[in-house]
N, C-alpha and C positions, 0 to 999 in steps of 0.2 A: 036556538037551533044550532047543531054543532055543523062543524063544516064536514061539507062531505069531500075527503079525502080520494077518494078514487075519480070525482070529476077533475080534482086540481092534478091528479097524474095523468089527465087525459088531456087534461091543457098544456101540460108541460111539454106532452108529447108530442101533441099539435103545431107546437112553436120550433117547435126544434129544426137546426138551419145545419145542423152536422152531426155525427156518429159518436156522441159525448162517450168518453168512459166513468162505469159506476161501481164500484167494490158493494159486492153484495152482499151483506153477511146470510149464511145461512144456517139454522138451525137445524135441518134434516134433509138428505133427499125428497122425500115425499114433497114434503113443502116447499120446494124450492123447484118442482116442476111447473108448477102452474105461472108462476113466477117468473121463470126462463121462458116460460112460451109467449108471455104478456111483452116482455122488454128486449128479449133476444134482436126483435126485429128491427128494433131503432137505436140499441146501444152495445156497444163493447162491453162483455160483463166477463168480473173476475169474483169468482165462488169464494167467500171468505168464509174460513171453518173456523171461526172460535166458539167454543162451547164448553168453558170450565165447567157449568152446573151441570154436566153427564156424567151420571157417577154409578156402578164402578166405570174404572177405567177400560177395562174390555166391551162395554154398554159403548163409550167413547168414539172407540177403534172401531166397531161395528158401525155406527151410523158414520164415521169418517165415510168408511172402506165402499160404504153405499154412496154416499156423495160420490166421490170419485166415479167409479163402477156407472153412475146415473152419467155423467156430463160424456162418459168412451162412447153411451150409446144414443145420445140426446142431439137429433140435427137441429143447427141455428143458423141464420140466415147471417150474422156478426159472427165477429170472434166471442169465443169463449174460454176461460182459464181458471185455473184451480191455484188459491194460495192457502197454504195451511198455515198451524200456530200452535205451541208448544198446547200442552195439555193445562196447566197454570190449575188446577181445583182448588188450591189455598185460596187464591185469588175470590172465587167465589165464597169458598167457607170464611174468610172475612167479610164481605160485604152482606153475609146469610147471619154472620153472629147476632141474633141478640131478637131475632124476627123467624127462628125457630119454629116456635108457634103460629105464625101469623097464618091464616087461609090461603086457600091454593088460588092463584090472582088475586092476592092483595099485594102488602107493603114489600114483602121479601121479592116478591116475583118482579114489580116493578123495579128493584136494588139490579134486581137480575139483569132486564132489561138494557139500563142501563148501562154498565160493565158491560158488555157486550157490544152494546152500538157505537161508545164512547169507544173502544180499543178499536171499531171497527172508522171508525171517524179519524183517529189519528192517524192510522195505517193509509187509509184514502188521500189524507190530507199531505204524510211525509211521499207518497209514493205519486201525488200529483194527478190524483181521480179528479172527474169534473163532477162527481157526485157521488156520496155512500146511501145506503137505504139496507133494509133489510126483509126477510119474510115473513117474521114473527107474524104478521096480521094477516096473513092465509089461514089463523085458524081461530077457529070460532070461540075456542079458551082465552084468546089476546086480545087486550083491551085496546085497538088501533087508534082512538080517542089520546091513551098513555104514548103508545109508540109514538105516535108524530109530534105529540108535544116535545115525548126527549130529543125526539129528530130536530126540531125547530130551537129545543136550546143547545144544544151540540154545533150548529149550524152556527151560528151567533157566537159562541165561545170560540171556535175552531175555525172561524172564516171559511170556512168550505161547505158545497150546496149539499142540502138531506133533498133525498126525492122522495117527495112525501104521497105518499099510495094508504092502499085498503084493500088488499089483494084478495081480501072471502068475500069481497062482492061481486057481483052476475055470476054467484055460483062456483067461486073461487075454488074454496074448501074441495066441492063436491070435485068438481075437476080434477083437481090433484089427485082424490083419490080415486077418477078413474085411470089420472097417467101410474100411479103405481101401480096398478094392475094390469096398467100395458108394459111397464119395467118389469114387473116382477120382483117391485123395491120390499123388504124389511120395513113395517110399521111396528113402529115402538107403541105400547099401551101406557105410557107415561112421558110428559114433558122431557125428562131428563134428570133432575136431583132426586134424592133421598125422598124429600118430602111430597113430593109428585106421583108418586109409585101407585097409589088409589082411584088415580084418577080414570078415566076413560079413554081411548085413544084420539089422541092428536091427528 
């Protein structure tokens, strides 16, 4: 039986004795509302935008310009902050070489994954977070089983705590896409790379 991840964020939450700070990475406004309304209440969150696999670069800019645009009009009971990060898409087109082919959530997408939480882990770690985590698993394409395991080896490598969640559960997913429709956020009909572009909306 795999562990269920969204009780171990309810425990985590339960325990908590002060106002931790967590670098959150996000991959899109949409998905990162449900998110902020789950953890706003009990931590300092700073909205981490890396997203080399957003390709083109104006696809990029848009779902930044929404991120941002979502946190001017999003009330939280904690603080809340915006850190951005160069655009880097080499970065991704190296870790995508050679898994071209591979299905959309297989092996490329986990590479993906990674690169992402990993840069999101150091940044948490040199900037002195009491935790990183991310949103990917608000959506029912993301394999949250995958995520928390890189969360758990990242965690171990990096000496710094992964808060390990499953944020599509009680409806996660569905939520999100009522708060976009109360933002009036941009949903993208694909994850973000190249290869992604057929898929169905996130």
């Amino acid at each position: 039986m795999r562990t269920n991840y969204n009780e171990i964020l309810k425990q985590t939450i339960r325990n908590l004795d002060y106002i931790p700070k967590v670098l959150l990475h996000s991959c899109c406004a949409p998905c990162s509302t449900q998110v902020i309304s789950i953890l706003s209440d009990y931590f300092d969150i700073t909205v981490f935008y890396y997203n080399p696999n957003i390709e083109p670069q104006e696809e990029y800019l848009k779902r930044k310009d929404e991120q941002i645009n979502l946190l001017k009009k999003v009330k939280t009971k904690n603080k809340i902050d915006f850190l951005d990060c160069d655009y880097e898409n080499e970065e991704f087109k190296k870790i995508a070489k050679g898994f071209e082919n591979c299905p959309e959530g297989g092996k490329r997408c986990y590479r993906c994954y990674y690169l992402r939480m990993e840069k999101t882990c150091k940044v948490a770690k040199e900037k002195k977070y009491d935790y990183f985590c991310t949103t990917l698993s608000v959506s029912p394409y993301k394999n949250s089983y995958i995520l928390n395991e890189i969360g758990s080896d990242l965690e171990k490598k990096y000496n710094i705590k992964y808060l390990y969640s499953d944020f599509k559960k009680e409806d996660g997913y569905k939520k999100s896409i009522e708060y976009s429709k109360k933002f009036n956020l941009y949903r993208q009909n694909f994850c973000g790379c190249n290869y992604s572009k057929n898929r169905e909306k996130i």
